[in-house]
N, C-alpha and C positions, 0 to 999 in steps of 0.2 A: 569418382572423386579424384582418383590421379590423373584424367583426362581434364580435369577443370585447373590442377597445380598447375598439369603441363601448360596447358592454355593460358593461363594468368602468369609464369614465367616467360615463355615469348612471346604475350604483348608491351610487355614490363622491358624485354631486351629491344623489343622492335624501338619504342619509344625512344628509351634514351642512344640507341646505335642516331637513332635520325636526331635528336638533341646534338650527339657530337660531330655528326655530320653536318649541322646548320653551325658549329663553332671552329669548323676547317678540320678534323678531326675524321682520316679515312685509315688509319692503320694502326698497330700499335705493338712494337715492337717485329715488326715483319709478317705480322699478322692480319689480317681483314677483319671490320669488327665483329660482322657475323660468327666468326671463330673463338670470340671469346664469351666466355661464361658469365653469368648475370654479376658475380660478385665484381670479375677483373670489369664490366663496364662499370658497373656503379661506385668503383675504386678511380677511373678516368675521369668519368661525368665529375665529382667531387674536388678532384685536386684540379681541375680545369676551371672550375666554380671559385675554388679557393684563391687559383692562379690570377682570374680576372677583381676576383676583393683587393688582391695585393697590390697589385697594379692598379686599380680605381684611387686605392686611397692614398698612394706613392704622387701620383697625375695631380691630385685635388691641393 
């Protein structure tokens, strides 16, 4: 069973590190994203997500 959490957490990191990699997105605070943990990506991925609403709807 912990071999399957493990597993399911880094496919879940692998995903969204390549998500902020395809959004220009290779470091994050002196960091490589590989180095950070599932929560500090899915804290990134979100406020990058947020960043790009804000900006859409400032442009429209």
């Amino acid at each position: 069973m912990g071999n399957l959490i493990r597993y399911g957490v880094q496919l879940k990191k692998k995903n969204l590190i390549n998500k902020l990699i395809k959004l220009g997105i290779y470091k994050k605070n002196n960091k490589h994203l590989y180095e950070l943990t599932l929560s500090e990506l899915e804290k990134e991925y979100k406020n990058m997500n947020t960043n790009d609403l804000v900006s859409n709807s400032r442009g429209s």
